[in-house]
Kinemage of the C-alpha trace (Angstrom):
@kinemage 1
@onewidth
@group {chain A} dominant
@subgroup {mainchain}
@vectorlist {calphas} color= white
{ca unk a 1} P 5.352 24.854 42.046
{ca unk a 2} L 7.827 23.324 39.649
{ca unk a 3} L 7.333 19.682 41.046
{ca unk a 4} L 3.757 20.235 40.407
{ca unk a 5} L 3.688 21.359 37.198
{ca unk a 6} L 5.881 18.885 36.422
{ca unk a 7} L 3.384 15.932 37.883
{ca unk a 8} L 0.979 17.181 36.417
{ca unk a 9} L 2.444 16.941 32.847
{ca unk a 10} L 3.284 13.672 33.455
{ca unk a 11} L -0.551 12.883 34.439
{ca unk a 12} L -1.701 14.490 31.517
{ca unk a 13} L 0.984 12.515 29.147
{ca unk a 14} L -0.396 9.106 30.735
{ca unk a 15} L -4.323 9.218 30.144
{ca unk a 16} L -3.365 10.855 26.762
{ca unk a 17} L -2.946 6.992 25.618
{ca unk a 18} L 0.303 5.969 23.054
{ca unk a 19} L 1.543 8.467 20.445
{ca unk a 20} L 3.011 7.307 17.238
{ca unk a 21} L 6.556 8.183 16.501
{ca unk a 22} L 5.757 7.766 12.623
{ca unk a 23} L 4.488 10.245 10.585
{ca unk a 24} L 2.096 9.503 8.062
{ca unk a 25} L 2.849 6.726 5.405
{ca unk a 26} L 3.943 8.484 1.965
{ca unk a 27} L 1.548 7.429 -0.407
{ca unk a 28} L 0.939 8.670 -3.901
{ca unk a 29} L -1.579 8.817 -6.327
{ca unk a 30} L -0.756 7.017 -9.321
{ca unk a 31} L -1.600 8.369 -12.913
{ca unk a 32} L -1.689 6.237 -16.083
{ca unk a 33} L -1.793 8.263 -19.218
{ca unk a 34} L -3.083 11.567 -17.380
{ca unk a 35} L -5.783 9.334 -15.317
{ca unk a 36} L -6.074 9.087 -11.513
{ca unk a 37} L -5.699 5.586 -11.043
{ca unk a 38} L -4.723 3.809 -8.448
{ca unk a 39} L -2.540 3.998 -5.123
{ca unk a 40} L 1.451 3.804 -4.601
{ca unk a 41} L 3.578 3.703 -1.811
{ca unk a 42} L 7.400 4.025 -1.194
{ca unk a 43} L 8.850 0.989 -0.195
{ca unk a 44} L 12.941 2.247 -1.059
{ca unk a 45} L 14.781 5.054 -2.331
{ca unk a 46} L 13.725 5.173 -5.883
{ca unk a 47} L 10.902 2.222 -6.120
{ca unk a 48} L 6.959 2.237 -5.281
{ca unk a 49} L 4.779 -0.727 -5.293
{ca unk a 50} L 1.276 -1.149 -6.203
{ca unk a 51} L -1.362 -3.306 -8.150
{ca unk a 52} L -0.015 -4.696 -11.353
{ca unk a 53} L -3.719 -4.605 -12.970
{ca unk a 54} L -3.355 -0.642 -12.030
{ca unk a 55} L -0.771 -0.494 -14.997
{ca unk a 56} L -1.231 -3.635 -17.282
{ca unk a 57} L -4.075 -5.845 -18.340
{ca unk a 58} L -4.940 -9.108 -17.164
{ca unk a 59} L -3.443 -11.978 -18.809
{ca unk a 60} L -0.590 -9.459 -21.237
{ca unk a 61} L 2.886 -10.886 -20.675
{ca unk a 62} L 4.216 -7.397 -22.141
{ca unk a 63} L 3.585 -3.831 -20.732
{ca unk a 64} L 2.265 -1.793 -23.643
{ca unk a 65} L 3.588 1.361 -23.636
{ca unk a 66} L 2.005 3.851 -20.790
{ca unk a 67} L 2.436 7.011 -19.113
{ca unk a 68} L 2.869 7.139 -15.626
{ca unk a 69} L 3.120 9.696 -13.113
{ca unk a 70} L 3.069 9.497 -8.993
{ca unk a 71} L 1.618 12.841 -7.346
{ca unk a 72} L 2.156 12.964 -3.612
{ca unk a 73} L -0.390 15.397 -0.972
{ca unk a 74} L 1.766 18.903 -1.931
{ca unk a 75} L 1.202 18.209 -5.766
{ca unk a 76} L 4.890 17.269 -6.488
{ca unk a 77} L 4.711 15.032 -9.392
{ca unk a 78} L 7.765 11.709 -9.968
{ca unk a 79} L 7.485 10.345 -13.333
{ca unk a 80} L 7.928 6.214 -13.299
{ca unk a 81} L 11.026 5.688 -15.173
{ca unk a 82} L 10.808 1.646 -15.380
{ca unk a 83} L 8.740 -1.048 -14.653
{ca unk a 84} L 11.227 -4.408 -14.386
{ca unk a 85} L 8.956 -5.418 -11.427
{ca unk a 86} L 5.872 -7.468 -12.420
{ca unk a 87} L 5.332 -10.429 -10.231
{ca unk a 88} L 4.799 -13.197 -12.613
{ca unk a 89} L 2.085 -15.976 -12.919
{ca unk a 90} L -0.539 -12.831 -12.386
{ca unk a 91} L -4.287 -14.001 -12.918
{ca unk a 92} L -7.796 -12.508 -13.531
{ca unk a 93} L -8.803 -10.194 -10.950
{ca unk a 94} L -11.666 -12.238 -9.970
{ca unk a 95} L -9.652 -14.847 -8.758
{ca unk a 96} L -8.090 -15.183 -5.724
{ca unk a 97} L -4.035 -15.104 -5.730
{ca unk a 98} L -1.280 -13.324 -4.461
{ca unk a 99} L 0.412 -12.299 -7.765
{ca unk a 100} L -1.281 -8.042 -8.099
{ca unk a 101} L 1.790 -6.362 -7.840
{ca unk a 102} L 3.871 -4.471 -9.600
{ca unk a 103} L 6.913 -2.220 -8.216
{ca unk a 104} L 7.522 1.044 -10.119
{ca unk a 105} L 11.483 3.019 -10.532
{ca unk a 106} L 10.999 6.604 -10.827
{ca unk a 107} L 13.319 9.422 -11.574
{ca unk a 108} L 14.984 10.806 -8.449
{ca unk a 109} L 14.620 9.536 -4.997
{ca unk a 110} L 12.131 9.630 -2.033
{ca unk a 111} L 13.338 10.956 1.190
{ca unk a 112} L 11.442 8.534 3.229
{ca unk a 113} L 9.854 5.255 2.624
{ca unk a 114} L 8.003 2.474 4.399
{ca unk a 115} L 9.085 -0.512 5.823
{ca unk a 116} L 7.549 -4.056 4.280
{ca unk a 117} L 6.306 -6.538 7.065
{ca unk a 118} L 7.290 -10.470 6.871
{ca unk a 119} L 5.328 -11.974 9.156
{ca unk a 120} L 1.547 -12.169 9.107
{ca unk a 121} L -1.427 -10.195 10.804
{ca unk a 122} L -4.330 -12.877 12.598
{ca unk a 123} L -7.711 -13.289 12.698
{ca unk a 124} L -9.379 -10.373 13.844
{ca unk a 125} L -7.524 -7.733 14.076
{ca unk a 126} L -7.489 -4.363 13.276
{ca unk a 127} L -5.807 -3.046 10.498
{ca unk a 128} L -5.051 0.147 8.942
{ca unk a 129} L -5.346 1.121 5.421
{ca unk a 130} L -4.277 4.581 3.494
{ca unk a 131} L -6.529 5.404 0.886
{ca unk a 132} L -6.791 8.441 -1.572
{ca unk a 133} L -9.776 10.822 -0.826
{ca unk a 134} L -10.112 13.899 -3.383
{ca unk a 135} L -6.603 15.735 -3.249
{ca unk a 136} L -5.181 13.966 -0.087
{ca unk a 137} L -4.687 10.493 1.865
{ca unk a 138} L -7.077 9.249 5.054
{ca unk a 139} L -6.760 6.329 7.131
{ca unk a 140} L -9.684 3.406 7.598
{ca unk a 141} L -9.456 0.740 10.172
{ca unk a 142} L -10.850 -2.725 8.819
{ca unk a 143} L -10.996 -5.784 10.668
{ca unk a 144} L -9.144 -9.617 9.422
{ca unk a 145} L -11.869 -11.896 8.591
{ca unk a 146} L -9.341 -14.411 7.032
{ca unk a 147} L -5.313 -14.685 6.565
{ca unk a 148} L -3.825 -17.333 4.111
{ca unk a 149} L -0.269 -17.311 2.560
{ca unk a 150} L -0.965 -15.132 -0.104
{ca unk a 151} L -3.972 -12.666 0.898
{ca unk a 152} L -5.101 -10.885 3.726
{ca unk a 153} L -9.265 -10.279 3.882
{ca unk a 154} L -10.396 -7.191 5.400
{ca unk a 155} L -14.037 -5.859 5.555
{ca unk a 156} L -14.544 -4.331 2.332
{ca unk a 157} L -13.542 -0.530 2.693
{ca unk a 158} L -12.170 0.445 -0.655
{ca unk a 159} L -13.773 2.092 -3.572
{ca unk a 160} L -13.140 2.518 -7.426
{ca unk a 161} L -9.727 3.643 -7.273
{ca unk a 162} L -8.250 2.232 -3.672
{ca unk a 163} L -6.489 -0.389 -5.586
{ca unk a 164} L -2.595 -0.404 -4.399
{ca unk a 165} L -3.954 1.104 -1.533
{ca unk a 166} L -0.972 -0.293 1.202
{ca unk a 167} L -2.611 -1.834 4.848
{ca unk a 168} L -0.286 -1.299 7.890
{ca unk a 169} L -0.019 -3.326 11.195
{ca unk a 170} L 0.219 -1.703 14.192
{ca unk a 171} L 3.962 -1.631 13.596
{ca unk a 172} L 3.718 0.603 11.021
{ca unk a 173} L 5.052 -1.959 8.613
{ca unk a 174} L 3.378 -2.655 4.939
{ca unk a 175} L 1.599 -5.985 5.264
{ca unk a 176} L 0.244 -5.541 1.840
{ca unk a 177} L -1.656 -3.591 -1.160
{ca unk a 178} L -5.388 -3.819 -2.336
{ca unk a 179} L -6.227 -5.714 -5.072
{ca unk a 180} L -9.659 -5.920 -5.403
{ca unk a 181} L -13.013 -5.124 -3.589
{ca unk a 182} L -16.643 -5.868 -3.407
{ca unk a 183} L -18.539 -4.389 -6.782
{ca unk a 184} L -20.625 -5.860 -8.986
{ca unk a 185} L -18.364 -8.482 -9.795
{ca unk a 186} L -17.310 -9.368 -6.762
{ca unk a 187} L -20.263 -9.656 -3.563
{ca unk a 188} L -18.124 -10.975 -0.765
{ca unk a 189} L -18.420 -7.863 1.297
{ca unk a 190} L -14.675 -8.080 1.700
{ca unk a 191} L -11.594 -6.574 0.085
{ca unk a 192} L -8.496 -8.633 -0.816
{ca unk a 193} L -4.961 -7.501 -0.156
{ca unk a 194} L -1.778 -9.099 -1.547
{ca unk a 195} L 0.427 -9.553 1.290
{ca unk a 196} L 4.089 -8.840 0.966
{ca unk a 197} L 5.601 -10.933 3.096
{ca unk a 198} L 5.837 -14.066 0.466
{ca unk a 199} L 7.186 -11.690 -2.030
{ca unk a 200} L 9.730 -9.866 -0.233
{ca unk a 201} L 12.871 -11.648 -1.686
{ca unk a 202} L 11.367 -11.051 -5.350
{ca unk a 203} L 11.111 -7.832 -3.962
{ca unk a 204} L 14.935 -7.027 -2.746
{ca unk a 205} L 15.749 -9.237 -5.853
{ca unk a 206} L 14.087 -6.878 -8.065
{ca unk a 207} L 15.411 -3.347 -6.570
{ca unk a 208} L 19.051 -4.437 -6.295
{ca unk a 209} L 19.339 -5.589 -9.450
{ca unk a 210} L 18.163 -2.616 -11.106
{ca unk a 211} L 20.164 0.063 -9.095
């Protein structure tokens, strides 16, 4: 009776199809001066990244002086303590580059964070991105319709708000945030994500020297 029990577990465990080992990603919502604004996820101890736009305007070399506050799903709130990283040679949103981001220090520490991919997804296939919907995160699968060095293109699935929203292979790994989506400025149907990969030594650069 044991045996079969046992076989039959095993059955059940192999049409039940792969189960992830990884909880879900750790994203925040980000708040500038009391304002839901955009999305931010862990990628070290002490340091989220994001959309630069999310926290400065287009085109200012200097960050004016803002408030800013990461809330995670249980309504703990991390204030953002620094902001030394702002990638540089950042554009107007309506134009494509890979320069949106902007990594965050905040007082105390995350116990978990996500890892940051270096290699790049292809054509077609199916990625997933965290988004912030009401008082929690959800997951929405969007397919590559194009992959250069500095963007990824998904089918648009963001709305006002998704920006820093981080897309995940099927690894689990951060291939990059949302920038910017189709609105009335921009009718591409598509949604543009920074990928991290070309950025990742500004990005170990950046943390280690401000530890």
């Amino acid at each position: 009776m044991r045996l079969r029990c046992l076989r039959l577990v095993l059955l059940a465990s192999l049409h039940a199809g792969p189960v992830s080992a990884s909880p879900p990603p750790t994203i925040h919502r980000l708040f500038v001066d009391g304002a839901a604004s955009c999305v931010a996820t862990p990628v070290a101890r002490r340091w989220v990244i994001t959309a630069r736009h999310c926290i400065q305007p287009a085109n200012h070399d200097k960050l004016s002086l803002r408030r800013l506050l990461l809330q995670d799903e249980l309504g703990k709130t991390r204030r953002v303590v620094a902001t030394p990283g702002l990638a540089r040679r950042y554009q107007h949103l309506g134009e494509l580059h890979g320069h949106d981001l902007a990594l965050l220090q905040i007082d105390g520490h995350f116990s978990r964070w996500e890892a940051v991919a270096e290699d790049a997804p292809k054509f077609g296939d199916i990625l997933s991105a965290w988004v912030w919907r009401d008082v929690r995160s959800s997951t929405v699968l969007a397919r590559a319709i194009w992959v250069d060095q500095r963007a990824i293109y998904l089918e648009s699935f963001s709305v006002p708000g998704d920006s820093g929203a981080p897309v995940f292979d099927t690894l689990g790994r951060v291939l990059g945030v949302a920038s910017w989506s189709t609105d009335r400025f921009h009718d591409k149907g598509l949604t543009v994500v920074n990928r991290l990969a070309p950025h990742v030594r500004w990005i170990h650069r950046t943390i280690s020297g401000a530890e």
